[in-house]
C-alpha positions as CSV (number, residue, x, y, z in Angstrom):
1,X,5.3,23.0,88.2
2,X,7.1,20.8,85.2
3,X,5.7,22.8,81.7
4,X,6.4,20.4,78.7
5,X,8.0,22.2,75.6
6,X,5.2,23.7,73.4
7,X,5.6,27.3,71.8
8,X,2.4,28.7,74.1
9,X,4.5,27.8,77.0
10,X,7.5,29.6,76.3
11,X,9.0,31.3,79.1
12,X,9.4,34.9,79.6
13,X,12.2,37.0,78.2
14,X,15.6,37.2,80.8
15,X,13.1,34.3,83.0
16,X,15.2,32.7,85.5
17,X,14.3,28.8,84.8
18,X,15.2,25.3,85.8
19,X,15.6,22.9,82.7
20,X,16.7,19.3,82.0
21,X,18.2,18.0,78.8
22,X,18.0,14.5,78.0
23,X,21.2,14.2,79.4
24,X,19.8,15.1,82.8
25,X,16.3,13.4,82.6
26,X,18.4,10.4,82.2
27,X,20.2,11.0,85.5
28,X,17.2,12.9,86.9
29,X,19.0,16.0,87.5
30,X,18.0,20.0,86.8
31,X,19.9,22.9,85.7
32,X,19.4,26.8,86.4
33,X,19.6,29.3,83.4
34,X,18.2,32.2,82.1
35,X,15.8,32.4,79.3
36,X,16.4,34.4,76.0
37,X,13.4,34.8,73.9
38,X,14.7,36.6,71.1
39,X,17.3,34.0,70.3
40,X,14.7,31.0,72.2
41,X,17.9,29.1,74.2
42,X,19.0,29.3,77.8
43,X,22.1,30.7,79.4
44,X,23.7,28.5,82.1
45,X,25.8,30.5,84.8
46,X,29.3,29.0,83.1
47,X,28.1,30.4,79.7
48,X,26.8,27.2,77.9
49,X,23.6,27.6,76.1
50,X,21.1,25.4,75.5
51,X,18.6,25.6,72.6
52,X,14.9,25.4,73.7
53,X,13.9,23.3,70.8
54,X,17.0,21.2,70.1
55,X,18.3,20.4,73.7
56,X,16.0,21.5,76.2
57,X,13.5,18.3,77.1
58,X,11.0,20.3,80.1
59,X,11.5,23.5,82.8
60,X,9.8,24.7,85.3
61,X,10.3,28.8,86.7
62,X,12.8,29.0,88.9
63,X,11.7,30.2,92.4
């Protein structure tokens, strides 16, 4: 289930989550991270980070 970016559907703190930038709508690919509420951006397993409000276009929970 795709959840457009909105502050009620925040994901949970330390949520393990699949996201796409703009970058990766545009070549319709996903990317797994893990959710940090406190600080509202997603670590990737490399160490980037990707700002829930700046970079981050949709996620879904990861399964």
């Amino acid at each position: 289930m795709e959840v457009k970016l909105d502050k009620t559907t925040l994901p949970q703190h330390g949520q393990q989550v699949l996201f796409q930038t703009v970058i990766d709508e545009e070549y319709e690919t996903w990317q797994e991270g893990i959710y940090n509420a406190k600080a509202e951006y997603i670590r990737i397993s490399k160490g980037d980070i990707y700002d829930m409000w700046g970079d981050v276009v949709r996620w879904e929970p990861s399964v």
